[in-house]
C-alpha positions in Angstrom: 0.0 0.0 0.0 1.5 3.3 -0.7 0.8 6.6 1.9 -2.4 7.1 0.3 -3.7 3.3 1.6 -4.2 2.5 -2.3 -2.9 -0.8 -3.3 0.4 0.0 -5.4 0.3 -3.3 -7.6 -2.4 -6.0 -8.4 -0.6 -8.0 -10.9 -1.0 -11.6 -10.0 3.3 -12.7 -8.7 4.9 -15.5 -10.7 6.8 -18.2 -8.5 10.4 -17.4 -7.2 13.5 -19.4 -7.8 15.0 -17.4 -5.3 13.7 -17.8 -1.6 12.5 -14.6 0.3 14.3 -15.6 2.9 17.9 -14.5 1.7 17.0 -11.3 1.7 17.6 -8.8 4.4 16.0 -4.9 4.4 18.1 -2.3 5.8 15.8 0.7 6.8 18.2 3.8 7.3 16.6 5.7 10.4 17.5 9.5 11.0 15.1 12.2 12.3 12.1 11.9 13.1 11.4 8.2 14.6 7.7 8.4 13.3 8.7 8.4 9.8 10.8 5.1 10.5 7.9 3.8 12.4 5.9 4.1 9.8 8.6 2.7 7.1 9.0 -0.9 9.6 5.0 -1.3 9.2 5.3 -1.3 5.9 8.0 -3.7 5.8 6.3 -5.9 8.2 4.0 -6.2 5.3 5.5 -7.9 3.0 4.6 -11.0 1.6 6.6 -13.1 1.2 8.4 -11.7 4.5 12.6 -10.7 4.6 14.6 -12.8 6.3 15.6 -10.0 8.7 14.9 -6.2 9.0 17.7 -3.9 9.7 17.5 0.0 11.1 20.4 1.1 11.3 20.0 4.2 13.8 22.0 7.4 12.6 20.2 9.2 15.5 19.9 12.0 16.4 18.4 10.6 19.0 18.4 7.4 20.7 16.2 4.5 19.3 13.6 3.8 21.4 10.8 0.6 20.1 9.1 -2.3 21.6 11.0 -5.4 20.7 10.2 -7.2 17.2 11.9 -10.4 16.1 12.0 -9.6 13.0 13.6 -6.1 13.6 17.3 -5.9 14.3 18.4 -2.1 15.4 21.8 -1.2 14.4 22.6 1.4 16.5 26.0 3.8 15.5 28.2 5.5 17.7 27.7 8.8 15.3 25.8 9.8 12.2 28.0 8.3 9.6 25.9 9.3 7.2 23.7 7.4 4.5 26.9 5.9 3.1 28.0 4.6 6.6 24.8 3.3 7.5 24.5 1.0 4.1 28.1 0.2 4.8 26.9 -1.0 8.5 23.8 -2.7 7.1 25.3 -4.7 4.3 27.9 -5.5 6.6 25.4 -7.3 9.2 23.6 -9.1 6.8 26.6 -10.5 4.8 27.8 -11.8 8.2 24.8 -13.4 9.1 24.4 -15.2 6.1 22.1 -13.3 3.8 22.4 -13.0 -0.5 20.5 -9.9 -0.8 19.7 -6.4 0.6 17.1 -4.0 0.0 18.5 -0.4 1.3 15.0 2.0 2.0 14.8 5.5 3.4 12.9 5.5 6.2 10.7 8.3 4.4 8.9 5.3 2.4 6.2 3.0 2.2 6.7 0.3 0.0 3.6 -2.0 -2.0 3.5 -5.9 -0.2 4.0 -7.6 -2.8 7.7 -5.5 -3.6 10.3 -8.7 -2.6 8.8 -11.2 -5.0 9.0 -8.6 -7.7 12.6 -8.1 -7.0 13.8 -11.8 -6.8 11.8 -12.9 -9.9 13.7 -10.1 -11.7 16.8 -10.9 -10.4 16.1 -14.6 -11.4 15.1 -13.1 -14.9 18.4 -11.3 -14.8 21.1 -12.9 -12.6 23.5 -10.8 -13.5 22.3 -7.6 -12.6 24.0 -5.6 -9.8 21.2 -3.6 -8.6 17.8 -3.2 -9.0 14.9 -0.7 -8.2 11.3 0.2 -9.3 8.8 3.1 -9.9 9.3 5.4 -7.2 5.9 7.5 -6.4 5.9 10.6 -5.1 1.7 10.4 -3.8 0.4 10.1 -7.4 3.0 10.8 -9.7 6.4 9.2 -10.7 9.2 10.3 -8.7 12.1 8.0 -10.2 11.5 5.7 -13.1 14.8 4.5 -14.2 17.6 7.4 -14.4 19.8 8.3 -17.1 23.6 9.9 -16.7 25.0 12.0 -19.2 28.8 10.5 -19.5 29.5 13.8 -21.0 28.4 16.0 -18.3 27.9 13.9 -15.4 24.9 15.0 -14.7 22.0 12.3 -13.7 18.6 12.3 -14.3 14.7 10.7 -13.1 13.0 9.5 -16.2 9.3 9.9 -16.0 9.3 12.1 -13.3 6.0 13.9 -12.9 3.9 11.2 -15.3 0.7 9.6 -13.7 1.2 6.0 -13.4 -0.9 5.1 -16.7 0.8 7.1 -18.3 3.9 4.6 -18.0 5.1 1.0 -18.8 3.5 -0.7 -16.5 5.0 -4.5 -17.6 8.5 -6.2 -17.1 11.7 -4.4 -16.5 14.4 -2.9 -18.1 17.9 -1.2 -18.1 18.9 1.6 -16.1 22.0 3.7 -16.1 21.6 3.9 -12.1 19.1 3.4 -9.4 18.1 6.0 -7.1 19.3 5.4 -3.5 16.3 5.5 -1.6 15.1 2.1 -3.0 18.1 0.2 -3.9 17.7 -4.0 -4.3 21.3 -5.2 -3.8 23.3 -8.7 -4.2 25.5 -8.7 -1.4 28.1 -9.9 -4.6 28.0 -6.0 -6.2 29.8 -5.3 -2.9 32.8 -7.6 -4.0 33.1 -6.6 -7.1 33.1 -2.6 -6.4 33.7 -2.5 -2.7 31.4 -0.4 -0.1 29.6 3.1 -0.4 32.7 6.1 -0.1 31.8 7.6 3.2 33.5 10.5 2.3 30.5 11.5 0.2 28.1 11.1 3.7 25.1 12.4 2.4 23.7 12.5 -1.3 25.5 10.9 -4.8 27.7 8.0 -2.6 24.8 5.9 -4.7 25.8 7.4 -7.7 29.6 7.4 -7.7 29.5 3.5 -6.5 26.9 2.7 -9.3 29.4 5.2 -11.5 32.9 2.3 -10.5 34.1 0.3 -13.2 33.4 -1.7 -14.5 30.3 -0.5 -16.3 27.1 -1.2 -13.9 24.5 -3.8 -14.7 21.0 -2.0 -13.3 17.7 -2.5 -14.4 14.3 -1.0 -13.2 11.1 -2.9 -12.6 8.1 -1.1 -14.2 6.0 -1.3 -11.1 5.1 1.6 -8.6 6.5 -0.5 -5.1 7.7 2.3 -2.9 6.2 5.7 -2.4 8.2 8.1 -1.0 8.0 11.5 1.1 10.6 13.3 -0.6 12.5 15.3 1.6 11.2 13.8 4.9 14.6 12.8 6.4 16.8 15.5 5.7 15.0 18.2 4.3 14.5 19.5 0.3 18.0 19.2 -1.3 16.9 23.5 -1.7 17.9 23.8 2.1 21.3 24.7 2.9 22.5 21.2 4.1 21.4 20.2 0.9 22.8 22.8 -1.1 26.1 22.3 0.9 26.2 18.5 0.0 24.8 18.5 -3.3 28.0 21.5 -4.3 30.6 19.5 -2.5 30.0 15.9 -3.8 29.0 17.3 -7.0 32.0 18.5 -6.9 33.9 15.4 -5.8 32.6 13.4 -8.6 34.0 15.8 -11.3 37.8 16.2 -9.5 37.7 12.0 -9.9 37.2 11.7 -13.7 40.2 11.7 -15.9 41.1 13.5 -19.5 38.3 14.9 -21.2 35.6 13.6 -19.2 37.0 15.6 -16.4 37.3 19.2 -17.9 33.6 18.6 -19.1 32.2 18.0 -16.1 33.8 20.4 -14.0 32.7 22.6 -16.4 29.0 21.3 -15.8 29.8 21.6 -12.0 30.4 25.5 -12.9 27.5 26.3 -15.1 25.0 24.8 -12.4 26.2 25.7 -9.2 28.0 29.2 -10.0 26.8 30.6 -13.1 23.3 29.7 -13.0 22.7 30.9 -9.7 24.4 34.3 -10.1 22.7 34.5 -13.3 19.1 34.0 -11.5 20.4 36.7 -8.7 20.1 33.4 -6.3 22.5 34.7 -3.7 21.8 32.6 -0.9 22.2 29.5 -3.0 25.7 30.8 -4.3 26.8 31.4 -0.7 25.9 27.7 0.0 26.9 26.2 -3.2 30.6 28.1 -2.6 30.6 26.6 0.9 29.7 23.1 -0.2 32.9 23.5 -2.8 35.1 24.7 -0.1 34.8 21.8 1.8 35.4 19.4 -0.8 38.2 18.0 1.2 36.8 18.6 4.5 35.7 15.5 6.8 31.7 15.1 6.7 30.9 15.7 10.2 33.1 19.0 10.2 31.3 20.6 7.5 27.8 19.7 9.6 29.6 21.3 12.8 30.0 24.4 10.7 26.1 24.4 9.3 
């Protein structure tokens, strides 16, 4: 069910090679505790079930929740971020034995049928690295499969704004990358291009792990299984800690390419985060967009002490 109570899906599920079982859901908890709450319901939902549920607990403040065997908290020491807390999750579920991982904000609610979806299309496509699906935003497509732009690094929602019938609605199909709020992982991807860069902390560590060599295997499923309260968590990617993060890792990304590639998107970075916003008189923006690229070799948590 998404956050309206509407079913999300109704399409009769095929039988899975792949048992249910191996897969373990690593719900990312920050802010408000209500939100994530609302996020393990959901989960509890599904049918067939996880083999475990993970929240790993960012804080800010301490997790407090009536005990659940099927809900494992993973508390941290710190925030370590979005990129720390998948590290932290993938982590405990490759110890205790698990295959697969589904990553979630805790800003979602996801349709109960969403596992079986995801194994039969890994079973379709066992090869594949990641996975993800329609991403609603209430009644209109958030993410549906992204595109990036090699040439100017810049990465994009296809579909975004399209009612639902107005969208494939069958199978699933390639991606250039899968947005990190709904990420269906083999805990094998992590071998071949090691764990989320930390560094990043907040916004694009999906991206520059989905951007590794070699060339990622994603594909999309063409069903609407997670809704999502965009902006729930950490606020609009407009507020300054967005801003802040977006310019530095932005950043970040374009220092890391080589030759050509490089040069282009650096002079991407520029036009967006410089130019444009001088251009549209958008002072406060500039301000936070030139703080985000100051700290571009800053630790994480000291450019949050300084916000």
């Amino acid at each position: 069910m998404n956050a309206h109570g509407r079913s999300l899906c109704v399409k009769s599920i095929p039988k899975n090679r792949t048992d249910a079982s191996s897969v373990a859901v690593i719900i990312v908890h920050y802010g408000e505790q209500s939100l994530t709450e609302r996020a393990i319901e959901s989960v509890q939902k599904l049918n067939p079930a996880p083999g475990q549920i993970y929240v790993v607990n960012n804080g800010p403040s301490d997790w407090v929740c009536q005990p659940m065997s099927a809900v494992r908290v993973l508390d941290r020491t710190e925030n370590s971020g979005y990129a720390g807390a998948v590290n932290a999750g993938a982590a405990a579920a490759k110890s205790a034995g698990f295959k697969f991982i589904w990553i979630l904000n805790n800003d979602v609610v996801v349709d109960h049928s969403s596992i079986a979806h995801f194994v039969q299309a890994y079973d379709d496509e066992p090869l594949v690295e990641i996975l993800g699906s329609y991403v609603m935003q209430g009644d209109s497509c958030w993410f549906g499969g992204g595109r990036i732009s090699r040439r100017t690094g810049r990465a994009t929602h296809n579909n975004f704004g399209l009612p639902l019938e107005e969208m494939d609605a069958t199978g699933h199909s390639p991606t250039d990358w899968v947005n990190g709020c709904s990420m269906f992982i083999p805990l094998t991807s992590f071998e071949k291009r090691g764990w989320f860069d930390e560094f990043f902390f907040l916004y694009k560590e999906e991206l520059e792990w989905q951007l590794r060599a070699p060339l990622l295997r994603a594909r999309v499923i063409h069903l609407p299984l997670v809704d999502h309260q965009v902006g729930a968590t950490t606020g609009s990617t407009d507020g300054r800690l967005g801003r802040v993060f977006m310019a530095r890792n932005g950043l970040i990304l374009a220092t890391r390419q080589v030759g050509v590639h490089r040069a282009m998107w650096l002079s991407t970075w520029v036009w967006d985060f410089v130019c444009r916003p001088t251009l549209l008189l958008r002072w406060r923006e500039l301000r936070d967009n030139m703080t985000g690229a100051a700290s571009a070799r800053t630790d994480p948590h000291a450019v949050l002490a300084k916000l």
